[in-house]
N, C-alpha and C positions, 0 to 999 in steps of 0.2 A: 351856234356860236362860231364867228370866225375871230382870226389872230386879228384882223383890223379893231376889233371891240377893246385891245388889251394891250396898253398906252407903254408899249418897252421903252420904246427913246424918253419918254417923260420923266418914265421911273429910272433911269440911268442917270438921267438928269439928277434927277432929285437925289440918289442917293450919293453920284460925282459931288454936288456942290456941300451936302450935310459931310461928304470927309473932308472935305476942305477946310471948312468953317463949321463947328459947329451954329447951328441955327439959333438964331437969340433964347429963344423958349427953353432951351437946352442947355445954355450958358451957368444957369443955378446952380446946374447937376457935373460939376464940372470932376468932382469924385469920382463918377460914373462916364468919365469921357470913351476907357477901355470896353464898356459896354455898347456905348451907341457909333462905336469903332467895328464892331463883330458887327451891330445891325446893318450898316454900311456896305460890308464888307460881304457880308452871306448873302445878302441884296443882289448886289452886284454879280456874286457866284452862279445862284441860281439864275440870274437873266442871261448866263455867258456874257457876261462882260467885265470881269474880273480883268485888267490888262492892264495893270499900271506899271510906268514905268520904271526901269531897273532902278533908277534912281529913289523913287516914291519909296518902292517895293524895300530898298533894304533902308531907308528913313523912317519907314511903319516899323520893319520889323527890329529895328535896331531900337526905338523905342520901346518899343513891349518888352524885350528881354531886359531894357533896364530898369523896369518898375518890378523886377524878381528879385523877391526880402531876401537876404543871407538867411534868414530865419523859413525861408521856406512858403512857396508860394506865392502871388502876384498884387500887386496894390494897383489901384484905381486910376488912378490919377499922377504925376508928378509935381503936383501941389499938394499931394497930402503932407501932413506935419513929419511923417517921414515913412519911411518906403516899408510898410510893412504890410504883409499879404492878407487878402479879403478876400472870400470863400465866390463870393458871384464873378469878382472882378480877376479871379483865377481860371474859374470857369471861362469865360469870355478870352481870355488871354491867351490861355490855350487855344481855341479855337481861332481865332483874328492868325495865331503865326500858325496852324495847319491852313489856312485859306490862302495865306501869304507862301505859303512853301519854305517855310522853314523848319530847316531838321532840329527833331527833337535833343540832340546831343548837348545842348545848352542847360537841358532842364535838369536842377537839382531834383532827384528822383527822394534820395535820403531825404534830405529838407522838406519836402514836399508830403512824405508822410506824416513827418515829426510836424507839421504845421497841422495836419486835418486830425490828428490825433489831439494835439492842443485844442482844438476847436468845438470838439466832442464832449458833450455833457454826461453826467451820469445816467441821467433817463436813456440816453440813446440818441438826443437832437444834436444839431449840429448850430454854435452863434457863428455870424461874420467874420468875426475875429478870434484869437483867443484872447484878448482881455473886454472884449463885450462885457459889462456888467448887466446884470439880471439875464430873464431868459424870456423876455419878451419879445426879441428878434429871430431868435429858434424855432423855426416852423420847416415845411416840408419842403419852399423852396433852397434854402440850406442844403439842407439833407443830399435834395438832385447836386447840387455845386460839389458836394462833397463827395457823392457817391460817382461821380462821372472821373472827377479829379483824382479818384484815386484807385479807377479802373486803367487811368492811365498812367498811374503813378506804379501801378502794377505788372505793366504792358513789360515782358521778355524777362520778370520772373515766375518762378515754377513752386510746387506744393504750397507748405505752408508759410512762405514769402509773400504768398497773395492777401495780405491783409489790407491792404490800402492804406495802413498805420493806424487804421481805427475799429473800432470791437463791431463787424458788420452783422451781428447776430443782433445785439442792443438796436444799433440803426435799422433794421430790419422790423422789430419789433414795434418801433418807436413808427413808423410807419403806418402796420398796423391798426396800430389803436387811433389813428387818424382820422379813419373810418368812422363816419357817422350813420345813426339810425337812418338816413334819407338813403344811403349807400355810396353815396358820393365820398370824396374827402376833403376834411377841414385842413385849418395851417396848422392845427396843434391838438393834441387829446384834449377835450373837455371843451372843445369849441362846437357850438351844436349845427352853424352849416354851414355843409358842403361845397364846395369855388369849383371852378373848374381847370384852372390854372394849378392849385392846390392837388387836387386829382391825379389833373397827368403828371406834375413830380411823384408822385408818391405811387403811383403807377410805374411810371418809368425807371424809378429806383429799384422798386421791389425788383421790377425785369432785369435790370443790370444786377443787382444783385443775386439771384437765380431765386431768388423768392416770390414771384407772382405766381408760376404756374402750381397746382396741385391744391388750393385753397377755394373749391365749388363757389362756396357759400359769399367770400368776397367776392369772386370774378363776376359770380353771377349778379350782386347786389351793385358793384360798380357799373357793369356793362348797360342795365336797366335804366340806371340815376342819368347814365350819361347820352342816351338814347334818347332821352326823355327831353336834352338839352336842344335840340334842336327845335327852330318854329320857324324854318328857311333858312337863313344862316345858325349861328350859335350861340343860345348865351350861356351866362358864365355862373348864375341862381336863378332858382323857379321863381317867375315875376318881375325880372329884370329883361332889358332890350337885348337882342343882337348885337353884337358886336364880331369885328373883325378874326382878334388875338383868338378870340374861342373856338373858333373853326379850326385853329389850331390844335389849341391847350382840349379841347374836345376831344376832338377827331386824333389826336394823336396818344391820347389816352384810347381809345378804342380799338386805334392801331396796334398799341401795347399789348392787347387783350386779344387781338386776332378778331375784331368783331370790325373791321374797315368798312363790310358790308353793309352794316346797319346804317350808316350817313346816305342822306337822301342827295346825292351827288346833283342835279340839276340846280333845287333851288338853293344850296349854299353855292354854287359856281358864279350862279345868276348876283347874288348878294354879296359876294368878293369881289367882281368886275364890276358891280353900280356901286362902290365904294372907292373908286381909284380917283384919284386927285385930277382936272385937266390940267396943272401943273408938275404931274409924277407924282409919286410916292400916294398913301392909301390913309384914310380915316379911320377911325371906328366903325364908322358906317357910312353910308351914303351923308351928302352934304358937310361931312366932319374936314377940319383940315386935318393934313397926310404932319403924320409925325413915321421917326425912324423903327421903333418900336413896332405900331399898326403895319405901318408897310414892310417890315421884313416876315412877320407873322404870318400878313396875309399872303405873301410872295409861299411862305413853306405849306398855309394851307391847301394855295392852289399845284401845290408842287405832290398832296399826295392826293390830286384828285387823276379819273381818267383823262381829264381836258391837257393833263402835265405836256405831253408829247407834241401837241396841236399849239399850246402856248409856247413851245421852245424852252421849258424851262427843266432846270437840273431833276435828280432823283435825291431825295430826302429820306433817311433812318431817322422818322419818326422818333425813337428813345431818346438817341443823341442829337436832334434838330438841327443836325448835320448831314451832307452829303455824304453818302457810303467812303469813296474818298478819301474823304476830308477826317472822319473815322478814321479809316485806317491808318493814314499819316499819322495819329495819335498813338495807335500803337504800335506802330510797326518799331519792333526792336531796333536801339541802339547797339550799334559791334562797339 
């Protein structure tokens, strides 16, 4: 493989013009604008071309901190019915200003607990909101939104301050019982199969949380399920195609577990570069048009392969599907 095979200018391209505009297809999800802002944005990171100008730079970031609820937490969109924080579009939000470089001294840390504790179920799940009616939205990707957001909602305090505002023994639990017979994990107890998307939150939570290591019997039953997921690239359920995002949600669930080894490195490399767009940005798979999502995905899966170095492209912490970095600016204590 050489770096000619591996379309940087295109995918600059494509992810320049998606911050600009979002793309029509996109337009629906306008809720969601703070998320395909991060895809953008981590895009850009990892290809080293993050360099917008000062001007752009504090227009991004001066928007993001105004979608921050009084009530704690970060809302979607500035079209939503009003500014009140949502657990994914928190997550993302965080992340878009450490990628922008802006200091955490902005973020209500209080608020911020007092919101993911609002959010928290009895069983241990975490809804989008805290006025979410029912608990049909409550699954594992939650859970990661919550469990990440209030590792940094934790960042420069000490003992038992470290609660994140929410009962992490419950979330921890709730996890757990995720776990399906197959060994994978589902979005919710009593769903019988396993995603793989699903997986790695619930992987990566446990990990942030200090609760994946010491448990044989899951590591061993996940690492197999997940082993299993590969047929050249990744899919995401036994009997479904390859897809891009899984090489991810896969592979970085593996990471979690310390089993990176087991990914057959060549031909999912080979199946992320026949997936890139001649227009930039990347598909599901080969022939698919590039959306923002596929394309920053695949951008992180190729980022924790060996080709990383040879592509030019940044280093990825897997858990937080962020740049080590970009981590740290998250919690690097406020004076």
């Amino acid at each position: 493989m050489s770096q000619s095979t591996f379309k940087r200018k295109a995918h600059k391209g494509f992810f320049t013009r998606c911050l600009q505009a979002l793309p029509s297809s996109a337009e629906a999800h306008d809720a969601n604008r703070i998320t395909i802002a991060f895809f953008c944005l981590g895009g850009l990171y990892l290809l080293g071309e993050l360099s917008p100008s000062d001007k752009d730079r504090q227009d991004w970031t001066e928007w993001i901190w105004s979608l921050q609820s009084p009530e704690g937490g970060f809302a979607g969109s500035p079209h939503a019915p009003k500014v009140q924080g949502h657990l994914p579009s928190t997550y993302t939000a965080l992340c878009c200003l450490a990628l922008l470089g802006s200091p955490m001294d902005r973020l209500d840390k209080p608020a911020l607990r007092r919101f993911l504790k609002s959010c928290q179920a009895e069983d241990g799940s975490f809804a989008p909101t805290p006025d979410t009616e029912g608990m049909f939205q409550n699954d594992a990707r939650m859970s990661y939104c919550a469990v990440v957001c209030g590792t940094v909602a934790d960042s420069g305090t000490e003992g038992e301050g470290r609660t994140g505002g929410f009962n992490k023994q419950k979330a921890a639990e709730y996890l757990r019982r995720c776990q399906t017979w197959e060994g994978g994990f589902a979005s919710r107890p009593g769903v019988v199969e396993a995603q793989g998307g699903m997986t790695y939150c619930a992987l990566s939570s446990l990990a942030l949380l200090g609760e994946l290591k010491g448990n044989t019997e899951l590591e061993e039953e996940a690492t197999r399920w997940l082993s299993q997921r590969q047929i050249g690239g990744f899919q995401g359920r036994p009997g479904k195609l390859e897809d891009v995002c899984y090489s991810f949600w896969c592979g970085g669930a593996l990471a979690a577990l310390g089993h990176s080894d087991l990914v057959n490195e060549e031909p999912n490399t080979a199946f992320l570069l026949n997936s890139q767009s001649p227009l930039g940005g990347f598909g599901k798979a080969p022939e698919d048009y590039p959306d923002p999502f596929h394309s920053y995905l695949a951008l992180t899966a190729l980022a924790m392969t060996p080709a990383r170095e040879q592509l030019g492209l940044a280093e990825i912490d897997p858990v937080w599907n962020l740049a080590p970095e970009m981590r740290d600016r998250l919690l690097k204590p406020v004076p």
